[in-house]
C-alpha positions in Angstrom: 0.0 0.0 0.0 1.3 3.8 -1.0 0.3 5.5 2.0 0.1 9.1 1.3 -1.1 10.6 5.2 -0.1 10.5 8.8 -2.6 10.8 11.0 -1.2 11.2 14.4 -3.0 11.4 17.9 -1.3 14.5 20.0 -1.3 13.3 23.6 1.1 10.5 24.3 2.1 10.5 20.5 3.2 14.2 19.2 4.1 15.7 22.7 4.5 14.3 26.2 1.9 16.1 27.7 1.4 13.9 31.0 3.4 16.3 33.4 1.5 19.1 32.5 -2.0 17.2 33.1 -1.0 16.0 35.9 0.1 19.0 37.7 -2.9 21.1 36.3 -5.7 18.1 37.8 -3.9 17.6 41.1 -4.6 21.7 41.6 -7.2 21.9 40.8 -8.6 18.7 42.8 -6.6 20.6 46.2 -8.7 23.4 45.4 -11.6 21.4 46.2 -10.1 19.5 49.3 -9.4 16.3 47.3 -6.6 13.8 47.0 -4.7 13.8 44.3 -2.7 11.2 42.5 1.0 10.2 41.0 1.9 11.3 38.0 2.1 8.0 36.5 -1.6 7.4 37.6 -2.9 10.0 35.0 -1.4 7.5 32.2 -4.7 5.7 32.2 -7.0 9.0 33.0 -6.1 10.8 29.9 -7.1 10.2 26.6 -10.8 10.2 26.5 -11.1 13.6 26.8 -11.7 16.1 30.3 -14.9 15.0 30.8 -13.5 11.5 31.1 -10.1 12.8 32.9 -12.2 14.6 36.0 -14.6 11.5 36.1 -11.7 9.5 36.8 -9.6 11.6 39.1 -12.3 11.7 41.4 -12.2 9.6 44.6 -14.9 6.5 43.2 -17.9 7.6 45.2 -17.9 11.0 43.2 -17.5 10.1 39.9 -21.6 9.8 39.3 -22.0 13.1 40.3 -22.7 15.3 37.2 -22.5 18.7 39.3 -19.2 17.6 40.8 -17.8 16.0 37.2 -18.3 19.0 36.0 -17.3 21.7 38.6 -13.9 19.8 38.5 -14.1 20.3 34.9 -14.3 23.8 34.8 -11.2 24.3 37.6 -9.2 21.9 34.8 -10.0 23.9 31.9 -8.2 27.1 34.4 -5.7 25.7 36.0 -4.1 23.9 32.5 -4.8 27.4 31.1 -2.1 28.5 33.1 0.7 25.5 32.8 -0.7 23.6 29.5 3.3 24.6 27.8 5.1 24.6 30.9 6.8 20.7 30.9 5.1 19.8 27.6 7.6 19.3 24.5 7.7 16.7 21.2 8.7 13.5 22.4 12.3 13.3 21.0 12.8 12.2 17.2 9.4 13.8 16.1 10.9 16.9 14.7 13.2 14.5 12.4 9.9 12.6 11.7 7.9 15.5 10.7 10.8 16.9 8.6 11.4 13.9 7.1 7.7 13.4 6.1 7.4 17.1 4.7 10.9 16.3 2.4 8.6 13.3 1.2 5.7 15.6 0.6 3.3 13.1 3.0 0.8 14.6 4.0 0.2 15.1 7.8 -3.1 15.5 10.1 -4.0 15.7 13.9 -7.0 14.1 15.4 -7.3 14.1 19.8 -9.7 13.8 22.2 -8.1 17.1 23.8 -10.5 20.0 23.4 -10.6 21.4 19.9 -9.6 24.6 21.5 -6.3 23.2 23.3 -5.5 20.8 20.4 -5.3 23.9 18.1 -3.5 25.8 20.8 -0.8 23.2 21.4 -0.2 22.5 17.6 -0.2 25.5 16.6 2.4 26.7 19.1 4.8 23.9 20.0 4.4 22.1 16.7 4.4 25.7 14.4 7.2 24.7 12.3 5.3 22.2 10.3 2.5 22.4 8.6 -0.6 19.9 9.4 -3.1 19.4 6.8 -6.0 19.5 9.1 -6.0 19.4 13.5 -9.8 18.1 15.1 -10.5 18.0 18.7 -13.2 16.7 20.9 -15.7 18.9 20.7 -15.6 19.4 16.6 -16.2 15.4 16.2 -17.1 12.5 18.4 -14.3 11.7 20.5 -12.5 8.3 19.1 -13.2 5.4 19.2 -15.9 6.6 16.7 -14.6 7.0 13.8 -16.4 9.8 12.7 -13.3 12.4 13.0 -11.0 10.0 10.9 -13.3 9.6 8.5 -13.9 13.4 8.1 -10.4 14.3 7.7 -9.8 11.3 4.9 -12.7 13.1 3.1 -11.3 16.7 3.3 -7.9 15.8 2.1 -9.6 13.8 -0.4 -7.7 10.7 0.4 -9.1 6.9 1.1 -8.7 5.9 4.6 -7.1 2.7 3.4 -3.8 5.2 2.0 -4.0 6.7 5.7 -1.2 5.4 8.6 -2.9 6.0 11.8 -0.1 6.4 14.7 -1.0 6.4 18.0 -0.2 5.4 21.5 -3.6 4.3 23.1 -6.0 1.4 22.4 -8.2 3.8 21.6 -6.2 5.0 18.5 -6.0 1.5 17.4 -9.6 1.1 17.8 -10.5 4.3 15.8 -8.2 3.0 13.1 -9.7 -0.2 12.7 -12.9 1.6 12.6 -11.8 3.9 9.8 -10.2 1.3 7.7 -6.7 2.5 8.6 -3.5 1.3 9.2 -2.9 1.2 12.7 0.7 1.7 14.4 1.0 2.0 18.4 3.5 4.4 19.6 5.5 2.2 22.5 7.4 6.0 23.9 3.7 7.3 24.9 1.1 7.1 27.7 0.3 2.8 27.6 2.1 -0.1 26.7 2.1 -2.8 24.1 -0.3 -5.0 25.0 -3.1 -2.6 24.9 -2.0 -1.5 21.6 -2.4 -5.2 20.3 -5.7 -5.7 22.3 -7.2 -2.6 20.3 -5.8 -4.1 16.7 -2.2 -2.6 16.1 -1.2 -4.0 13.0 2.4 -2.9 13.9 3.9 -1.3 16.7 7.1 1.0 16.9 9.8 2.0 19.8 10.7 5.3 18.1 9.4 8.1 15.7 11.7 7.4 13.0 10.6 3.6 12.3 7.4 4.7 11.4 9.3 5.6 7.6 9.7 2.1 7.0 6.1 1.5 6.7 6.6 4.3 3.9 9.3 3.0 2.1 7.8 -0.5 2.7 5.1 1.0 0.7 
């Protein structure tokens, strides 16, 4: 297969976004007299979106509560306002993967489960050097596993999902990929580990950026 686009997911893939998370939930759960949890602990809270990230982070007996859910929610939203850049940075051999894929004139998209608004905000400013062919959030499309945001970025680029590589570091990547009829790679530097990529239908999994181009050339 000649696959002409990367579609990439941004958390845990693009940029190592975990510390700043973190950091931004934990305040904002001390602002409302709660515990808060290990950094490590947020590598299975993120990833479904904020909604999903406060519903988690609250102790068990609270996480029904749509008031509190969403009061928690809003805090986030603040508190990562202030700190969303302040640890966050590409995970190292992305800028050599995106340069090598703009020499070979492949074409490049984002699709997250962040908020549209923060998905633009952190593409646009820590990953400004290249240019992505289109960037959807949660919010603009149904957050993945539906497929629904794949889909609509093979259509506006005009491209069959079956020429897209799908490279991600979740199950729920691989999932959406499967969905969309795309070729899905699991990202071992980001958020889970391999065998949730293989449980959600990784057709190949890779240890760093760069390896990814040997599905290219292999096409």
């Amino acid at each position: 297969m000649n696959y002409r686009v990367v579609l990439f997911d941004l958390d845990g893939t693009l940029l190592n976004t975990l510390e700043d998370l973190a950091d931004s939930m934990n305040a904002s759960l001390a602002a409302m007299d709660l515990p808060a949890h290990p950094i490590d602990s947020y590598r299975y809270f993120v990833g479904d979106g904020m909604v999903n990230l406060a519903r988690r982070a609250l102790p068990e007996e609270m996480r029904s509560d749509e008031a509190i859910v969403g009061r928690l929610v809003v805090r986030m939203r603040s508190e990562y306002q202030k700190r969303w850049d302040s640890r966050t940075r590409p995970y190292d051999g992305i800028g050599e993967l995106l340069d090598e894929l703009v020499e070979r004139r492949v074409k490049m998209a984002v699709l997250s489960n962040k908020s549209h608004d923060f998905t633009q905000l952190c593409v646009s400013k820590l990953l400004g050097r290249w240019h992505f062919d289109a960037v959807l959030g949660g919010g603009e499309v149904p957050h993945k596993p539906d497929p629904k945001g794949a889909l609509k970025i093979a259509s506006d680029l005009a491209v069959p999902p079956a020429e897209f590589i799908y490279l991600g570091d979740s199950g729920t990547d691989m999932k959406t990929a499967a969905a969309a009829g795309m070729y899905g790679v699991g990202a071992l530097w980001g958020f889970r580990d391999a065998e949730e990529l293989i449980a959600g239908g990784a057709k190949t999994l890779i240890e760093r950026p760069m390896e990814l181009l040997r599905l290219l050339e292999r096409g």
